[in-house]
Each structure stands twice: as structure tokens, then as C-alpha cells.
N, C-alpha and C positions, 0 to 999 in steps of 0.2 A: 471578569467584572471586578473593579476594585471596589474598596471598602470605601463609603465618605468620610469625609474630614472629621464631619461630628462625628463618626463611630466610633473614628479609631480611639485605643486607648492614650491619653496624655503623657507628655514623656516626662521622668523623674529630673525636677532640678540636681547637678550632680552636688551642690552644696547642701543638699538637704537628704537628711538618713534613711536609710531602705525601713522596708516594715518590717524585716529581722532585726534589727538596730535598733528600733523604735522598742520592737518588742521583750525584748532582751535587754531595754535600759527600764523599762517600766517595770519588768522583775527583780530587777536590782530597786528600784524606789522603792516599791510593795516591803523588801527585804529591812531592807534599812528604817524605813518611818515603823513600821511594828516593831523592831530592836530597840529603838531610840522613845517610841511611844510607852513603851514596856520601860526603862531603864528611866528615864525624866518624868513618869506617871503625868504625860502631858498629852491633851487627844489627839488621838488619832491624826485625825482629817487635816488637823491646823498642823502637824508632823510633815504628812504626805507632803503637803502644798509647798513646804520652805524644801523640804527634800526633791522635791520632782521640777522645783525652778531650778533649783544648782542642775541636776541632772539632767535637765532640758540643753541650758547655757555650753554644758560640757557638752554633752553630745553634738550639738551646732557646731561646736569648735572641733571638735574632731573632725565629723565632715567637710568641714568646710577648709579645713587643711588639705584635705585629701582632694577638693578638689581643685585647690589654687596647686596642686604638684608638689607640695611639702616632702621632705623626707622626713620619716620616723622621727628621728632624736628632735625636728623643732616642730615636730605635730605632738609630743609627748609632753614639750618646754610648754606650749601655747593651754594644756591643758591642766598643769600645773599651777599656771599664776592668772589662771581664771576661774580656779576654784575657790580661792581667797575672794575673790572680786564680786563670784556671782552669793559669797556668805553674804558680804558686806552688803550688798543691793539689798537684801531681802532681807536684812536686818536693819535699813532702811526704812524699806516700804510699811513692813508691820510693826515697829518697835518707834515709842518716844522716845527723844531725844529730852534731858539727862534719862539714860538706863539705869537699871541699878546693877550693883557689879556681879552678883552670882549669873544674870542675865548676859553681861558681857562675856563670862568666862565660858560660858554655855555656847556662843557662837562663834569663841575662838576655837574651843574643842571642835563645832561643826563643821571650821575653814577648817582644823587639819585632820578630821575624819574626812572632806572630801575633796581634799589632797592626795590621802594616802590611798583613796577606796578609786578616785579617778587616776591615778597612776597606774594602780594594779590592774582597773579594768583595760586604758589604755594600751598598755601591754600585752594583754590578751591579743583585744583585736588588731593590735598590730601584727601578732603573730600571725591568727586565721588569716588576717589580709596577706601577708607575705606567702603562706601555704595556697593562698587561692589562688593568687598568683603567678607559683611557681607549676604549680596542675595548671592554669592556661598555656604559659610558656610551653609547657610539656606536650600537651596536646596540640599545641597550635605546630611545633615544630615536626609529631609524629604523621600531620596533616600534610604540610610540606613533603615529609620526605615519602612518605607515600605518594603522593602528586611525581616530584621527582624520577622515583622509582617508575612508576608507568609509563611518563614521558620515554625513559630510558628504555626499558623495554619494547615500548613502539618503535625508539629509533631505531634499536636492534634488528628487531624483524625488519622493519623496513629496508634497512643496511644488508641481512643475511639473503633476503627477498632479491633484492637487486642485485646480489651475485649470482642465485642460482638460475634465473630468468636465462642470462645469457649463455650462461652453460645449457640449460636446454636447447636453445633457442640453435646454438651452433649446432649442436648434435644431431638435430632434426635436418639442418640444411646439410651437413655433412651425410646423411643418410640418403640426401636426393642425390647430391654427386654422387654416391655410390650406384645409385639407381641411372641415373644416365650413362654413367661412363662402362658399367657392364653391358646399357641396351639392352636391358629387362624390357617382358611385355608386359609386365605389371608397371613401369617407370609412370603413365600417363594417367590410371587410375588413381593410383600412391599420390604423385602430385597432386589428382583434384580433390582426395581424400585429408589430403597435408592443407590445403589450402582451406577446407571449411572445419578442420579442426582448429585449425592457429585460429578463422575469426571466431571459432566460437571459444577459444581458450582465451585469447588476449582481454575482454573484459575483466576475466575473473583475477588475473595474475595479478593484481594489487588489491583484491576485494579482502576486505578486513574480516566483514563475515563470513565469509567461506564456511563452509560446512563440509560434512564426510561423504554425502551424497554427489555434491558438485565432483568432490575430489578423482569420485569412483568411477565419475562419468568421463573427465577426461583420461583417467587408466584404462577405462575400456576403449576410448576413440583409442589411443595411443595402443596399446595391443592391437588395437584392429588394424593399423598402421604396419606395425612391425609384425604381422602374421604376412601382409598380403607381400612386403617384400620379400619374404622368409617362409613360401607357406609350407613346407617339407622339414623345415628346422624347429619350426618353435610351432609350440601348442600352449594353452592358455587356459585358466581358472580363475573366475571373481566371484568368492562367497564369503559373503558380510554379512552376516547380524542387521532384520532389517531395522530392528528397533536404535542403531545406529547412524541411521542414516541423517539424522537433522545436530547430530553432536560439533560442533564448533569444532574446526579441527582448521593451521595454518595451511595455506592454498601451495601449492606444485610440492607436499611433502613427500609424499607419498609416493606421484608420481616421480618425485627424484630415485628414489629406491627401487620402482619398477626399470626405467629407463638404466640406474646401473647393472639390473639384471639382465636387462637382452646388449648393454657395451661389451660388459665384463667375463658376464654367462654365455649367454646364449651365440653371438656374436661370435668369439674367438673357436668352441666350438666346434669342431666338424662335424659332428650327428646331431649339434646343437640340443635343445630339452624342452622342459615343461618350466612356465613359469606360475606359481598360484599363490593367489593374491585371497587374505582372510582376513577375518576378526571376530572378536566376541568380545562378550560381557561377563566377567567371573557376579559372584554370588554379592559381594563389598563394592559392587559398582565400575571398580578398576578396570579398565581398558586394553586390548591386546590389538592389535595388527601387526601382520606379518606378510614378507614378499617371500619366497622361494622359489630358487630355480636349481633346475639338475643339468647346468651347462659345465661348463672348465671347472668352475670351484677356485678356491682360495691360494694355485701355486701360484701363480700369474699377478691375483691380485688381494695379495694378503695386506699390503698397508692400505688403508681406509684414505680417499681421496677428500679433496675440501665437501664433494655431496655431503657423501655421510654426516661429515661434523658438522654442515650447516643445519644440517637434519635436525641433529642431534640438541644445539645449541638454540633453535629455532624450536624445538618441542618443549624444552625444559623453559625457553622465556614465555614459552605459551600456556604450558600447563603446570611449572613450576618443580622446582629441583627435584621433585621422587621421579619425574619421567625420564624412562631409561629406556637408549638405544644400543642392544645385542645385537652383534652379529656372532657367528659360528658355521663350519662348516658343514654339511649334508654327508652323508651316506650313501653312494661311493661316491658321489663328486657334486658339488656345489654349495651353493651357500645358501642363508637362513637369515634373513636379516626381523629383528620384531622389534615392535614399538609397544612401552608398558606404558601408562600414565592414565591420573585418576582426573574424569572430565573436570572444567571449571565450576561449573552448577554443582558437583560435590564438595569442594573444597572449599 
């Protein structure tokens, strides 16, 4: 529902002074008519009135510099040879014409008291203006580049995403020819097993939300997969933290790191192993998962292929630079890959 016309609040002409302005010129009035009231033994209020007209005029004129786009030096000029101007008016308005001279000299002294008192104030707020200023600029640019910075990061994942997609994607099809061309009697299961996990994988591989739950579900189709090809080779473990389950986490990470386990591990192999798949939560909130398997180990495949580092590169644009991807070798034979990083609703 919006707000009506009458409700809303009036917008500020920009030629006319903020209530800061306003009120910060009428403390300077206050200042000066008691000084000048005190020093000329002349009242008060008939003070104020000639004092708070000049300071009215000046203040108009600053403003209104500022908002026709003056620079400083002729918003300073314009306040200067209007303080003579707004003496003279108001030694007009109130004063016969012949003065007498101690009267005259009294109003010269007051054009260059507010000469010199409208210069100095002028300078001030020229300054505050330039400091507030240069804090928008600051801020408006830290707004940017944070903007920026995300876009960039999206495009990342997105870029990192669409490589490892098809790296899976072959690896899975490469697993059926293996499956046909031995004439397995598993070949016809595996296929219809392959087939309803890709439709139910293919929505999520671009799902921005993703979570650790979804993630854990296509680790397990995918083991279930790679047991039924290999059910004498590989044996399998999924134990997660279930308080982990709804944690934001980037979609096929995870499962990239299981699938290098039964390429790498399990795969090459001849009494193949165990692969188990974990996490928790330390005490500080920080994050752990980890793949292990006790296949071949690291002779075979000790340099880290593009998986890994898109892994790796895709966890730190997710969760930002403390998240770190270890690998290391097993005891007697295979690898240990972990993921550390601290969720984004911590940081």
C-alpha cells in the first residue's frame, strides 16, 4: 500500500538551508548580538534583529550557491560582498537618513565584523561539505565494488560449474561403455539406475541454493551406482552431522571428490577399497568434510587434476579465502581429501 500525496513528507527546496544550517546559524546570531549587545550597551533584541537579518542574507547565499553548482572560491566571493550589502539594507530599513557619524562608524565596524565572521564561518562549512562529501564518494564506491565483487564471484562459480558438469557428465557415460563392452549383468540395472539419477541430478546442477543435504543425496545415488558396477571392489560410508544438513554448500562439490575417489582410487585398484564420506562441526562453528578411500593412493595420482582446483577455487569464492582444500595420503595406501571452511551465516 503506498503512502498518499498529502502524507508524504515535503521535499526540501535545494536553495534553501537544512535545519542543521539553520540551526547552527542562529547560534552564531545568539553569540554575536549578546557580544555586540554587551560591548555597544544597546538592547538586546533591536542587536539580534540587525544581526540575524545579515545572517539570514548570508546563509541564503551560501545555499543558494550550492545549489546553482558554484564551486567553493565563488560561493565564498558571493558571501563576502553580501555582507557589506545585507549592513547597508538594514542600516536602511532602521536608521534616518542624515546619521549621525558615531552611528555610521558603528555600521562600518558591523559590515566588517560580518565580513570577517561570514568568511570564517563560510570556510568551515565549506570544509564539513567537502568531508561529507568525500564519505559519500567513499561509500558509494565501497557499494560498487562490493556489487562488483559478487557479480564476479557468481560469474566464477558459474564458469567453475560449467566445467565440472561435463567432466562428470563424461565420466558417468564413460562408466556405461565400460559396462557394455565387458557384458556385465549388472549393465541393464546400472543403466536404469544412471538414467533416474541424471533426471534427478540435472535440475540441481545449476541450483544456486543447493545445500549439503541435496549434495549428500546425489553421493549416495552415485555410490549406489558405482557399488552395483563394482559390487566385490568397493564398499562405502555416508556419515554427516545431521545438524549439517541444510548448510549452503556449492552443488557437484563434493560429489567431484567422491567420483575422483572410485577414478583414481577405487578404479585402478585390483582388490579396489572402501570409500567414506564424513563431517562435522568443531566447537567455533567451522566446517569439516572429508572423502577417503583406501584404493591405489597417490603413486599413480599425486598431481591434483582441474577437479580438485575447481573444487578448491569454487569453495573459497563460496565461502571465502580461510576455506581450505587438503589432500594427503592414507596409511598403507590411498588418499584423504578434506574440506575446512567456516559457513556463510558465520562470517
Amino acid at each position: 500500500m503506498t503512502t498518499p500525496p498529502l502524507l508524504s513528507p515535503p521535499a526540501r527546496h535545494p536553495a534553501l538551508p537544512t535545519l542543521r544550517q539553520s540551526l547552527v546559524a542562529l547560534l552564531i546570531t545568539l553569540q554575536l548580538s549578546w557580544v555586540l549587545s554587551a560591548l555597544s550597551s544597546g538592547p538586546f533584541l533591536s542587536v539580534l534583529l540587525r544581526i540575524g537579518f545579515i545572517g539570514a542574507l548570508l546563509l541564503l547565499t551560501y545555499t543558494a550557491g550550492g545549489a546553482l553548482g558554484w564551486r567553493p572560491l565563488p560561493r565564498l566571493l558571493a558571501v563576502v560582498l553580501v555582507a557589506p550589502v545585507a549592513t547597508l539594507a538594514i542600516f536602511v530599513l532602521t536608521e534616518h537618513i542624515p546619521a549621525r557619524r558615531e552611528l555610521v562608524l558603528g555600521y562600518i565596524m558591523l559590515a566588517i565584523l560580518s565580513v570577517v565572521v561570514g568568511t570564517l564561518v563560510t570556510l568551515a562549512a565549506l570544509r564539513v561539505e567537502r568531508r561529507a562529501k568525500e564519505r559519500a564518494a567513499r561509500l558509494r564506491e565501497e557499494r560498487e565494488r562490493d556489487t562488483l565483487e559478487r557479480e564476479l564471484t557468481a560469474a566464477r562459480l558459474r564458469l567453475l560449474q560449467a566445467q565440472i558438469e561435463p567432466h562428470f557428465l563424461f565420466n558417468t557415460l564413460a562408466n556405461i561403455a565400460a559396462l557394455v563392452e565387458a557384458k556385465s549383468d549388472n549393465a541393464g540395472p546400472v543403466l536404469r539406475h544412471l538414467i533416474a539419477y541424471l533426471k534427478a541430478a540435472m535440475p540441481r546442477l545449476n541450483d544456486a541454493d543447493a545445500t549439503l543435504d541435496t549434495e549428500l543425496q546425489l553421493v549416495r545415488a552415485y555410490l549406489e551406482l558405482m557399488h552395483m558396477r563394482m559390487p566385490d571392489r568397493l564398499r562405502f560410508s555416508v556419515r554427516v552431522a545431521p545438524e549439517l544438513n541444510s548448510l549452503p554448500f556449492p552443488a557437484m562439490a563434493l560429489l567431484t571428490l567422491v567420483e575422483n575417489a572410485v577414478r583414481h582410487g577405487i578404479d585402478p585398484s585390483l582388490e579396489g577399497g572402501r570409500i567414506e564420506v564424513g563431517g562435522k562441526a568443531d566447537a567455533s562453528g567451522r566446517v569439516s568434510l572429508w572423502v577417503g578411500d583406501s584404493g591405489q593412493g597417490m603413486s599413480e595420482s599425486a598431481q591434483p587434476g582441474t577437479g580438485l582446483a575447481n573444487v578448491r577455487t569454487r569453495l573459497q569464492a563460496f565461502y571465502g579465502p580461510g576455506a581450505r582444500l587438503d589432500l594427503h595420503e592414507e596409511t598403507p595406501h590411498g588418499v584423504h581429501v578434506e574440506l575446512t571452511f567456516t559457513p556463510r551465516s558465520a562470517t
